[in-house]
C-alpha positions in Angstrom: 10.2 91.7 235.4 6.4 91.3 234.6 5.0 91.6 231.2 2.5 94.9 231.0 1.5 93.5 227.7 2.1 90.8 225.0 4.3 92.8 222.9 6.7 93.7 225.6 6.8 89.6 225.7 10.5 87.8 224.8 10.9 87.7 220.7 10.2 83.7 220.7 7.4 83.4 221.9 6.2 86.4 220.0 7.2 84.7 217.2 6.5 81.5 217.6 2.4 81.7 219.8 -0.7 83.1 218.2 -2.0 85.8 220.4 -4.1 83.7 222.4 -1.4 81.4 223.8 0.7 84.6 224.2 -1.7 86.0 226.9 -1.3 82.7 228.6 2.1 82.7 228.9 2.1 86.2 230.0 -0.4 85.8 232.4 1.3 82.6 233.8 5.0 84.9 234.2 3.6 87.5 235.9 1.4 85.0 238.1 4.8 83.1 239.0 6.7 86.4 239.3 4.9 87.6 241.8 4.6 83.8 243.8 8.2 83.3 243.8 9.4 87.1 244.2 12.0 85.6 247.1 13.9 83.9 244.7 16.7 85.5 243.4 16.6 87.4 240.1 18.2 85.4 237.4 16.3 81.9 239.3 13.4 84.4 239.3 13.0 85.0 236.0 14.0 81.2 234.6 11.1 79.8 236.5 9.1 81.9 235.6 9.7 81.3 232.1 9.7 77.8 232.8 6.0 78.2 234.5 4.9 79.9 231.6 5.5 77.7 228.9 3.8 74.5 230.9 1.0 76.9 231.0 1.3 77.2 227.4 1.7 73.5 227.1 -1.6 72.9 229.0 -3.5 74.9 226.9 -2.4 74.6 223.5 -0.4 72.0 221.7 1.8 72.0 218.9 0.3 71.0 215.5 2.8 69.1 213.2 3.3 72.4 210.9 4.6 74.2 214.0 1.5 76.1 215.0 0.1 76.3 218.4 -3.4 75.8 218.7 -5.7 75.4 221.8 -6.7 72.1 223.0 
C-alpha cells in the first residue's frame, strides 16, 4: 500500500533516515507501487521496498557513525 505520509512509513526506516531521505524513500514506494501494480501483492510490496532504498542509496549515503546524509 502507498505511503500517505512519512510517519505512516515502516519503523526502520523511521528510525534509521533523517526526514529528508525519508521523503525519498516514500516517494520512490509509491512511485514503484503504482509502476508495478500487476505484480502480485506480497512481490508488490518487496520491490517496492527494494526500489526505495536504491533511491535512498542514490541520494544519501551512510556516514561511518550510521547516519544518512545527502550526497
Amino acid at each position: 500500500m502507498p505511503y500517505a505520509r512519512n510517519i505512516d512509513l515502516p519503523e526502520n526506516v523511521l528510525k534509521d533516515l533523517p526526514a529528508p531521505a525519508q521523503e525519498t524513500y516514500r516517494k520512490a514506494f509509491n512511485n514503484a507501487w503504482n509502476n508495478y501494480r500487476q505484480a502480485d501483492a506480497e512481490a508488490l510490496e518487496d520491490v517496492a521496498h527494494l526500489v526505495a532504498w536504491a533511491s535512498v542509496e542514490q541520494n544519501f549515503h551512510k556516514t561511518p557513525r550510521g547516519q544518512w546524509v545527502p550526497d
